[in-house]
LUMROKE-556686 format. One line per 10 residues: number of its first residue (from 1); their letters; for each residue x, y, z of N, C-alpha, C. Coordinates in steps of 0.1 Angstrom, whole numbers. Layout:
# residues N
NUM> A> X,Y,Z,X,Y,Z,X,Y,Z; ...
This chain:
# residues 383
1> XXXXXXXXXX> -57,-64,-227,-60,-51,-233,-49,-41,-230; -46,-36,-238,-36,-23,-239,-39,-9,-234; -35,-4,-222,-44,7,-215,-39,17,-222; -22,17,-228,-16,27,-233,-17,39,-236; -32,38,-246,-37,50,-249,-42,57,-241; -45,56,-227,-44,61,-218,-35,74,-208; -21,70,-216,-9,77,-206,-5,82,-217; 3,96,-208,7,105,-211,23,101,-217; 30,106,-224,43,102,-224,52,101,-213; 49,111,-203,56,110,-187,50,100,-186
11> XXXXXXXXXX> 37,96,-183,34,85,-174,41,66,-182; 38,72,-193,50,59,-201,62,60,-198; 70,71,-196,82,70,-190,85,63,-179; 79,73,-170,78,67,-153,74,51,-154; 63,48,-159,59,32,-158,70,25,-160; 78,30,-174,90,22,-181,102,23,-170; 107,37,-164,117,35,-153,106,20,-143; 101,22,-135,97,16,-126,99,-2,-127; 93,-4,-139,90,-16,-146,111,-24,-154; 119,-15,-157,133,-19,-153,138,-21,-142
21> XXXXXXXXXX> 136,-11,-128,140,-10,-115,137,-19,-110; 121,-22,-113,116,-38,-103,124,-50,-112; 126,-52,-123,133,-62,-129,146,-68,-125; 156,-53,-125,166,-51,-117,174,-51,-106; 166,-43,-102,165,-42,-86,160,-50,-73; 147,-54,-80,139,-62,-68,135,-73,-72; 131,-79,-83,129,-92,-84,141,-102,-83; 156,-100,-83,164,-111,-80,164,-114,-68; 158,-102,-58,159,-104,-41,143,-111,-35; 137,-103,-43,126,-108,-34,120,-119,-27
31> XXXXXXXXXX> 122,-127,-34,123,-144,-28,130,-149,-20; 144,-139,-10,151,-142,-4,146,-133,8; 146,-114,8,136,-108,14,121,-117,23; 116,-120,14,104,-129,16,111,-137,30; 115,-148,25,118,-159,32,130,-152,46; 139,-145,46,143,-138,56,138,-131,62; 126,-128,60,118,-113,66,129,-101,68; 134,-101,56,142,-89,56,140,-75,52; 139,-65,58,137,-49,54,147,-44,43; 143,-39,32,159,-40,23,160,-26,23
41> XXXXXXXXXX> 167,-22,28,171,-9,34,176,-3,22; 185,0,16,194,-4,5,183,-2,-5; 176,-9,-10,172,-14,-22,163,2,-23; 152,5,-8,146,18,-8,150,29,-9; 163,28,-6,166,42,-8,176,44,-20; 176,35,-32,174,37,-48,164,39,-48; 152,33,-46,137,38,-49,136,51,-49; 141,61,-38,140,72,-33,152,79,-42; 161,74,-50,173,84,-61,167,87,-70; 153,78,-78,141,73,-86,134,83,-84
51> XXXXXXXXXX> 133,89,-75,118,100,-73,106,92,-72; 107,79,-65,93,69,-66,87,73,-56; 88,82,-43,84,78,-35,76,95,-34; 82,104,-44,80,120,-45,70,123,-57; 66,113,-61,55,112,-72,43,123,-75; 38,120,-63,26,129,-62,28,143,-52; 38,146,-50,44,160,-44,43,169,-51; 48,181,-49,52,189,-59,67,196,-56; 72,198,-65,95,198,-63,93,209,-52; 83,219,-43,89,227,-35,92,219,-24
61> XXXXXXXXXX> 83,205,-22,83,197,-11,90,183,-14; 103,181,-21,108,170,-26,106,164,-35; 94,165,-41,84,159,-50,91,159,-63; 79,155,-76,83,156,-89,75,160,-99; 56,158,-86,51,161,-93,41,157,-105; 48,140,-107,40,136,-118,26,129,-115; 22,128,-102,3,130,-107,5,112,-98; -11,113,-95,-15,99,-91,-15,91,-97; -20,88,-108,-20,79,-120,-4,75,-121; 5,82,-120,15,78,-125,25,67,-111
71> XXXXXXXXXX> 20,76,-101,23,68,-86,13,51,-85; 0,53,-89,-3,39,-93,5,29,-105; 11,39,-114,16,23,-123,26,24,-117; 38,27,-110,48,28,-105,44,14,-96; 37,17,-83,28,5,-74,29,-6,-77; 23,-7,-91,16,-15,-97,29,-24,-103; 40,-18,-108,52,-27,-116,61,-31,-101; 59,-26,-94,67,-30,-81,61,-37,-79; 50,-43,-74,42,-48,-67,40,-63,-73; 45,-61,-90,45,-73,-100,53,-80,-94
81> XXXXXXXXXX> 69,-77,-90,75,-83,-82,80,-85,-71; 70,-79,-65,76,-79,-50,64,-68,-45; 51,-77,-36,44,-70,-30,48,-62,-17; 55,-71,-11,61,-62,0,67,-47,-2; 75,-48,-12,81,-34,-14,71,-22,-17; 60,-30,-29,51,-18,-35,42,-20,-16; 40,-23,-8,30,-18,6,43,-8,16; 52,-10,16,58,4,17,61,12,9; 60,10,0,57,27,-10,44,32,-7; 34,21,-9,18,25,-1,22,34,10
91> XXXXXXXXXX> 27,28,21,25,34,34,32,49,37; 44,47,28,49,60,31,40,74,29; 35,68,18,24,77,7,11,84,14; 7,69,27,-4,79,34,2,85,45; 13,85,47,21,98,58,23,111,52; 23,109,37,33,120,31,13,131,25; 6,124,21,-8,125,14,-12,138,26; -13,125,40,-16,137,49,-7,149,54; 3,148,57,13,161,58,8,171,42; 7,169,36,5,175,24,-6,182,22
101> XXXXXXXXXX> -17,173,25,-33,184,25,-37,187,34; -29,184,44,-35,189,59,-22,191,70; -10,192,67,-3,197,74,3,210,74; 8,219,83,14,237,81,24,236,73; 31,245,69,35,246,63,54,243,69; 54,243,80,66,236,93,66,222,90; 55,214,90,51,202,88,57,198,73; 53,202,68,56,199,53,75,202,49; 81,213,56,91,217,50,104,205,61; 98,200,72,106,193,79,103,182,78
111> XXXXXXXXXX> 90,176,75,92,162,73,88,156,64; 78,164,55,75,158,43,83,157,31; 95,165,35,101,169,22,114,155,16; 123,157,34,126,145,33,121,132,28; 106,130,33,100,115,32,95,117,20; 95,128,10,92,125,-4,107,120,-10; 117,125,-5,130,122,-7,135,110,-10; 130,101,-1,128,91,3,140,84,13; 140,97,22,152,96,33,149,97,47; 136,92,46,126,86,60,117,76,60
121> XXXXXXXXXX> 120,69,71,110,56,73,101,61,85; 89,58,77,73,68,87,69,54,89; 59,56,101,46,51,102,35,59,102; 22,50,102,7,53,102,-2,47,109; 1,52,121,-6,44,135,-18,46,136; -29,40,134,-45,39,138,-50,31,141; -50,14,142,-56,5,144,-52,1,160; -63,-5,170,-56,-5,184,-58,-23,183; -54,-24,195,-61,-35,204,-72,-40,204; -84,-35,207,-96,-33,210,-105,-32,196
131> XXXXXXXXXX> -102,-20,189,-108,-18,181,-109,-20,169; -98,-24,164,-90,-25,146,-96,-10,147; -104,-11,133,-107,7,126,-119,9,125; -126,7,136,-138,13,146,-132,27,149; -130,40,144,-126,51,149,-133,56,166; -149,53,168,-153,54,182,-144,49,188; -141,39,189,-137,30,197,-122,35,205; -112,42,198,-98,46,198,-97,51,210; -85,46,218,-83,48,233,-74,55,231; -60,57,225,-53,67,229,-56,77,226
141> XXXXXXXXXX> -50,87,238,-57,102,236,-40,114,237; -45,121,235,-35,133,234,-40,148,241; -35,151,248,-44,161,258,-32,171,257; -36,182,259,-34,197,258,-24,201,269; -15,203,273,-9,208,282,1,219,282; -4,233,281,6,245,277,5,243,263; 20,248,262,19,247,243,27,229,239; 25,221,247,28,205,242,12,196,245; 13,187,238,0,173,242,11,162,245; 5,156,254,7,147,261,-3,134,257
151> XXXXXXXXXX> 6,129,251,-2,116,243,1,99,250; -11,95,256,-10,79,258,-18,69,252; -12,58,246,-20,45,239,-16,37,235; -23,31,231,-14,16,223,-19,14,213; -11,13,201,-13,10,186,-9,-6,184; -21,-8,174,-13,-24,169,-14,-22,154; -10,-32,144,3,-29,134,7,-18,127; 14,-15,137,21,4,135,30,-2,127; 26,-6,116,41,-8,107,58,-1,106; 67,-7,107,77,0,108,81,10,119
161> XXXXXXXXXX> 69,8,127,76,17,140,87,12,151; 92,-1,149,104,-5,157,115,4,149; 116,12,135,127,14,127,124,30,125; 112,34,124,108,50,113,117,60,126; 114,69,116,120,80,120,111,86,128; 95,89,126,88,94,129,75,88,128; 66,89,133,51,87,129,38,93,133; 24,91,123,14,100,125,6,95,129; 0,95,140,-8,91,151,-22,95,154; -32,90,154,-41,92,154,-47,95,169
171> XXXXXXXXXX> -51,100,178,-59,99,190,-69,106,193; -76,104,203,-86,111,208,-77,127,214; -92,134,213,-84,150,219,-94,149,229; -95,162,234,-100,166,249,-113,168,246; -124,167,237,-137,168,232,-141,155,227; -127,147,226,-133,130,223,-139,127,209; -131,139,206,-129,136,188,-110,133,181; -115,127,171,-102,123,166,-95,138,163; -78,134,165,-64,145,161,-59,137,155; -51,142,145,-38,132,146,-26,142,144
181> XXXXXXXXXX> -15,135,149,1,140,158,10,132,147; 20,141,149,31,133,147,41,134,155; 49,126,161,60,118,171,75,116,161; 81,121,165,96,115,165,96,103,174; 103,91,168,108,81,176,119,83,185; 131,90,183,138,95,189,136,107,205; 124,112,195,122,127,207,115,121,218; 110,109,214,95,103,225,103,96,234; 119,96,235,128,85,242,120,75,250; 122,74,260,117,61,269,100,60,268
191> XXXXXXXXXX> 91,66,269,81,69,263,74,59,252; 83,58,239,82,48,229,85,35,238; 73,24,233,83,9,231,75,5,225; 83,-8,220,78,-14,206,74,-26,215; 62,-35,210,59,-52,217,55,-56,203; 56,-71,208,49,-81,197,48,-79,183; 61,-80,180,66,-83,166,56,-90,158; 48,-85,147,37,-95,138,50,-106,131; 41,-115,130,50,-129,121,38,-130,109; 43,-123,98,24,-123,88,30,-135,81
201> XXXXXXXXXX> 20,-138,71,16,-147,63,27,-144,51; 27,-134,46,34,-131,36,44,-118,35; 47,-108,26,55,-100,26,63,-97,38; 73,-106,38,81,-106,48,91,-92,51; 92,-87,58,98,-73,60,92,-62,65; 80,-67,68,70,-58,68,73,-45,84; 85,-57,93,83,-49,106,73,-45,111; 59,-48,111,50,-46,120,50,-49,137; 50,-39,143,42,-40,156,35,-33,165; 33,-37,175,26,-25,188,32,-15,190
211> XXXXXXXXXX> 27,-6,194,34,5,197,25,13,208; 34,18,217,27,18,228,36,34,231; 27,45,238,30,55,241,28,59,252; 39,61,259,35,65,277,39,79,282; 32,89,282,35,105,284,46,107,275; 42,104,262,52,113,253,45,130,248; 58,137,253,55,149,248,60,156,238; 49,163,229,53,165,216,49,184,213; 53,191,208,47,204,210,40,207,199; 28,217,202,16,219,194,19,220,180
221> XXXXXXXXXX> 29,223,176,33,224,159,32,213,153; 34,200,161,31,185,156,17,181,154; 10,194,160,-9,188,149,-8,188,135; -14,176,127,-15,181,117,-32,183,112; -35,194,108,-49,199,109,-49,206,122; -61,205,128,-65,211,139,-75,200,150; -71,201,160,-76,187,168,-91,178,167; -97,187,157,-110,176,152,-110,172,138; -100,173,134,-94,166,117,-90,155,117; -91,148,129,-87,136,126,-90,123,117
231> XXXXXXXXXX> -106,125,118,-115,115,109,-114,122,93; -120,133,89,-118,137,80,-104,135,69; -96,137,78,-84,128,66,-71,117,70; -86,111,79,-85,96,76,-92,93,63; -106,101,62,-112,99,50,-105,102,38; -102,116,36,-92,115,22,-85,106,19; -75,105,34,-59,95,29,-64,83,24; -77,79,30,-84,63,22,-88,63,9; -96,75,7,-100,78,-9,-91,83,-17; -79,86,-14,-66,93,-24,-52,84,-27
241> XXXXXXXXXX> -52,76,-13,-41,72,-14,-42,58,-10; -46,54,1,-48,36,8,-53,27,-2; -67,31,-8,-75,22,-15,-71,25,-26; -69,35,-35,-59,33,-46,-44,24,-46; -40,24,-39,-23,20,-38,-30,2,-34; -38,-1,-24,-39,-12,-28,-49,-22,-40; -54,-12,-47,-57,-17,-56,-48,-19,-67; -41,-8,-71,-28,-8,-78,-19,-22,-79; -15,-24,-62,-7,-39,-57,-10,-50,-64; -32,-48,-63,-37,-64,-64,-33,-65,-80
251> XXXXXXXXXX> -37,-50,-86,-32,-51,-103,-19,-59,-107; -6,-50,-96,3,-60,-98,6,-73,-98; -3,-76,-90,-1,-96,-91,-7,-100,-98; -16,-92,-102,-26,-107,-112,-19,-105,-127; -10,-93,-130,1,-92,-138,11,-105,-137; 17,-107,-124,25,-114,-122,17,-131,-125; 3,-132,-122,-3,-145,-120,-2,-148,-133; -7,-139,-141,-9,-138,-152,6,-145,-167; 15,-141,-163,31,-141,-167,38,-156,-162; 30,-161,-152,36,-173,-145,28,-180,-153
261> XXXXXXXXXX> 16,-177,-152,6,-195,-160,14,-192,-172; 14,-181,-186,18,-183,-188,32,-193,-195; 43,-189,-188,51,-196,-191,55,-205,-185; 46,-212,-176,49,-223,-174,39,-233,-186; 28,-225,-188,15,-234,-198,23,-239,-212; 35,-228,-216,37,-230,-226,53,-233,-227; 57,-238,-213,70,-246,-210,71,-260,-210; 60,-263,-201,56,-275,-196,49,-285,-205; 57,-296,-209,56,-307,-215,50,-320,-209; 40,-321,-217,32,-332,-215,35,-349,-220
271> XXXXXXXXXX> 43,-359,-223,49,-364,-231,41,-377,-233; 30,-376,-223,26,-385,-224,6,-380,-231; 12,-366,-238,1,-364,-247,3,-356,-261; 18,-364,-266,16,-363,-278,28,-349,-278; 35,-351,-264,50,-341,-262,44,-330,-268; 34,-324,-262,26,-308,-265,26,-300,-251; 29,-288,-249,28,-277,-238,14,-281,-232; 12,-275,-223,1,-278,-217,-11,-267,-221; -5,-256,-225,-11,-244,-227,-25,-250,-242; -19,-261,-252,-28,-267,-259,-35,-268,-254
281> XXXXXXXXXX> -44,-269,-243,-56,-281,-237,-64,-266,-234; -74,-270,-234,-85,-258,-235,-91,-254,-219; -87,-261,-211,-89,-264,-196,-78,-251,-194; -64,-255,-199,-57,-246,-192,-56,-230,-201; -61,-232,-213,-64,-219,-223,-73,-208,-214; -86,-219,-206,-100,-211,-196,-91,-201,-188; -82,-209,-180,-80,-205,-170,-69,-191,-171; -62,-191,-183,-60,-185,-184,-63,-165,-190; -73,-175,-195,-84,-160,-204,-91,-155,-193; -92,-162,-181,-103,-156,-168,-92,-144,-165
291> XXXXXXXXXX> -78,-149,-160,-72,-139,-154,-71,-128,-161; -65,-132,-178,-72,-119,-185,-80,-107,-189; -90,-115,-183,-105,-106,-184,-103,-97,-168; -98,-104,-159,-98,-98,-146,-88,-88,-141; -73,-91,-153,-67,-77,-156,-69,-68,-158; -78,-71,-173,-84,-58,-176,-92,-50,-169; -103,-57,-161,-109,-49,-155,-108,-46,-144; -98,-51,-135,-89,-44,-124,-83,-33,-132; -75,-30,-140,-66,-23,-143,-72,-10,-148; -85,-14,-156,-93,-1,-159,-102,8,-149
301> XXXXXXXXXX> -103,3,-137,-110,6,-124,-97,16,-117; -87,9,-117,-75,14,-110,-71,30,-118; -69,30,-129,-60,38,-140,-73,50,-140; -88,46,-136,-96,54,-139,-98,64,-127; -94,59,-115,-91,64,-101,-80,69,-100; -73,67,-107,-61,78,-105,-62,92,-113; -69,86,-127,-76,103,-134,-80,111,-129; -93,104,-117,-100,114,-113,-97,124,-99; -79,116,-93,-75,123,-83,-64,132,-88; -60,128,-98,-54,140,-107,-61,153,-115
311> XXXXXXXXXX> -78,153,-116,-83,162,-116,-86,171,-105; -84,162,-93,-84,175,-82,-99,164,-73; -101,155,-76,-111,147,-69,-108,140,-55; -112,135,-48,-112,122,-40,-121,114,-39; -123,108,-51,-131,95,-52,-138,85,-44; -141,89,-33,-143,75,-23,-146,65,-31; -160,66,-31,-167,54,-40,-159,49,-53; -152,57,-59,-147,47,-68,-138,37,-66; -129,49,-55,-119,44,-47,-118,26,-43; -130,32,-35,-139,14,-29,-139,4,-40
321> XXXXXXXXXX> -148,12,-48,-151,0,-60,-139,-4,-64; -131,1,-70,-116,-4,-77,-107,-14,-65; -108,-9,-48,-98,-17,-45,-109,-31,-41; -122,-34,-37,-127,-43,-36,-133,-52,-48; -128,-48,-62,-131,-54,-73,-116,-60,-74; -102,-49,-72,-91,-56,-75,-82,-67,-65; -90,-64,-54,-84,-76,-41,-91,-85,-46; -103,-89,-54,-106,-101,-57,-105,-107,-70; -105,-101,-79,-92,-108,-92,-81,-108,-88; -74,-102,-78,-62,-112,-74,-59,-119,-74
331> XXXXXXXXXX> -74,-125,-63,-75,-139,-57,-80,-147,-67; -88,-146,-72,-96,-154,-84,-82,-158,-97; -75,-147,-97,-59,-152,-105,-50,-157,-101; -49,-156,-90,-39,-163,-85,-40,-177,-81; -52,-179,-80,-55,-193,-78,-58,-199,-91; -63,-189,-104,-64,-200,-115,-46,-205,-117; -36,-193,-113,-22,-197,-121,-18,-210,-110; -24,-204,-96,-18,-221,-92,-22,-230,-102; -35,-232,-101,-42,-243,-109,-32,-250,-122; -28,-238,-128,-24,-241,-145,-9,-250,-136
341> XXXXXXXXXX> -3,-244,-126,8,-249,-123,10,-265,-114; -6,-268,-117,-6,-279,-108,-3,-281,-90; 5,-292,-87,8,-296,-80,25,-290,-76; 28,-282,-85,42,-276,-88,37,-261,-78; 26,-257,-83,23,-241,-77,21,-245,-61; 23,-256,-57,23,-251,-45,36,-252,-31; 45,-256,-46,58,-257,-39,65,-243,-39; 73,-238,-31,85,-226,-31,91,-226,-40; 95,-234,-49,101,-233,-62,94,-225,-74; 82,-223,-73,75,-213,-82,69,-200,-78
351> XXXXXXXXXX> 68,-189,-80,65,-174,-74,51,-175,-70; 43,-180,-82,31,-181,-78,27,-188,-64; 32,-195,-58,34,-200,-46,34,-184,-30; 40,-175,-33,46,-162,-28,33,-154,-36; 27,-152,-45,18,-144,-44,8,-151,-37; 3,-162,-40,-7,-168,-31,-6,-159,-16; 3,-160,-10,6,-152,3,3,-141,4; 11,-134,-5,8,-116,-7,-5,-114,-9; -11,-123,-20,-26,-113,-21,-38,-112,-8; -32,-122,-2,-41,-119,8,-44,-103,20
361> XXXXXXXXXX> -31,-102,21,-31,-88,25,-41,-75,19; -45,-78,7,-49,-69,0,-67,-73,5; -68,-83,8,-82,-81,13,-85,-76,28; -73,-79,36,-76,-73,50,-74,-58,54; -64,-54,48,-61,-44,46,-68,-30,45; -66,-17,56,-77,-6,50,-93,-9,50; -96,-15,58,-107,-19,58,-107,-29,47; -122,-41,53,-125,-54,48,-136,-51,32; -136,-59,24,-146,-62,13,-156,-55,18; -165,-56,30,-179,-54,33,-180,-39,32
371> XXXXXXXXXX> -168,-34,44,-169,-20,44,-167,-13,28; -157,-20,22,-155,-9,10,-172,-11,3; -178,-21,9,-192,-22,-3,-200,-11,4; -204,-10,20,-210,-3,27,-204,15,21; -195,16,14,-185,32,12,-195,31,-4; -194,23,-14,-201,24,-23,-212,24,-24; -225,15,-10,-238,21,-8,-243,30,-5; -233,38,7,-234,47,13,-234,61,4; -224,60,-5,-222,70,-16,-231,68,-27; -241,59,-31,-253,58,-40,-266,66,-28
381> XXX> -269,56,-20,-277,59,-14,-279,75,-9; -271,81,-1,-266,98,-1,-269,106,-12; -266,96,-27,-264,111,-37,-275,120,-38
């Protein structure tokens, strides 16, 4: 289905930049990235000459301005080739989302402006040891001392915190409700260390690890909100930016799933049935009209969630519905294109092989399937 009629001429623009750059840019590497667990340093900050990363800003804060919708198909053509890349454009996005609706206006002009630039590597520390994203549960705290807080805890996959510049930190305050901080890696000197390097399954590069905070001190200007804002935009950043961007991703692979069955269905010679593609045989026709059907309706869930955050919305519930309908046509396409690719799809030699890996992230991620269904009960049930 052709969403076209949908976008605006910018947002056909931007798609069309995005959709060259990942062609250019990142699909000759990614397969090497992957397999090296390499961070492509380089490659991002073209991304960032692109204005991919200042999307949904506005030009006083580095930005450009052109709308969520347009930051999802951006996602969405990176992510065709190379998931890893489009989950750090994700992540940056929920650093930059929150500095933006809820940080001062100090906050915004020092570090968001840059990281729309795309001349900062952030993290987005919330998940612990103990708890994953149980918010009760969060042990590091940040406590009040003069005009600095004094923050101690341990974070687990603080993505890119062995490398960022800075990051935004979620803890308990002195009433035992959520804050969240942001930290220089530099200013926190000995204070910072990094442990236990994740080894994931797929998108190699990812630099995930622990991160652990021992009396780092940071001065009051580094709240962003006010010490019981914590949970609240954790809520936003999930409904604006997390569960859109990875719905967006899953769109991008079933794009890519989608592009592999076919040409291999209609590469692939059969000779011992009359030297016809394989794509003839109505077995592999099925398999491929499923994924089709499952484009479409990922992609219309996705593109319709970005409308409504460009009207000035924050969608939870749809939010939910789109990223737990599109983590699973992922999977439901990714596994028909192995299928079509046989016993070939499960060798390294075919990509489909490499999303297999990627899509899985998109179901762990930001909370599980269940929770996003519990966000869409919870928002029926409520109304």
């Amino acid at each position: 289905m052709n969403f076209d009629y949908m976008l605006t001429e910018q947002q056909l623009m931007t798609r069309q930049l995005a959709r060259d750059f990942a062609d250019k840019e990142v699909a000759p590497f990614a397969k090497e990235w992957d397999q090296k667990n390499e961070y492509p340093r380089q490659t991002l900050e073209k991304m960032g000459e692109h204005n991919f990363f200042g999307l949904i800003f506005p030009p006083e804060y580095g930005g450009i301005g052109a709308g969520y919708l347009a930051w999802l198909l951006v996602i969405e053509e990176i992510a065709r080739v190379s998931a890893q890349i489009a989950s750090i454009m994700g992540q940056r996005s929920y650093v930059g989302e929150a500095l933006y609706r809820f940080g001062s206006e100090y906050l915004k002009k020092t570090y968001l402006t840059p990281l729309a630039e795309g001349k900062r590597v952030v993290t987005f520390a919330f998940s612990e040891p103990q708890t994953g994203l149980f918010p009760q549960g969060l042990k590091t705290t940040a406590v009040r001392d003069g005009v600095e807080y004094v923050i101690n805890g341990h974070k687990r996959f603080a993505s890119f915190s062995p490398i960022c510049d800075f990051a935004v930190i979620f803890c308990k305050t002195t009433d035992n409700r959520l804050g969240l901080f942001l930290v220089e890696r530099e200013k926190a000197g000995k204070g910072w260390t990094n442990d236990r390097l994740e080894q994931f399954m797929g998108r190699g590069g990812t630099v995930s690890a622990d991160l652990i905070l021992e009396n780092v001190r940071i001065p009051k200007e580094n709240l962003v909100g006010d010490e019981n804002s914590g949970y609240p935009i954790l809520l936003d950043v999930v409904a604006r930016v997390e569960s859109p961007a990875i719905a967006a991703d899953s769109v991008g692979l079933i794009q890519a799933a989608l592009d592999e069955a076919i040409k291999y269905a209609t590469t692939r010679i059969q000779p011992w049935a009359g030297n016809k593609p394989i794509a003839a045989y109505q077995a592999i026709q099925m398999r491929i009209g499923d994924i089709a059907i499952d484009l479409a309706a990922a992609r219309s869930l996705v593109y319709n969630v970005g409308q409504l955050i460009d009207m000035g919305k924050a969608p939870r519930m749809e939010a939910a519905q789109a990223k737990a309908f599109a983590v699973l046509a992922a999977k439901r396409a990714i596994e028909n294109s192995l299928h079509v690719h046989g016993a070939y799809g499960y060798t390294k030699d075919f990509l489909v092989e490499r999303l297999y890996r990627e899509q899985k992230m998109g179901e762990l991620a930001g909370g599980s399937l269940d929770m996003q269904k519990m966000i869409i009960a919870g928002s029926l049930l409520n109304a």
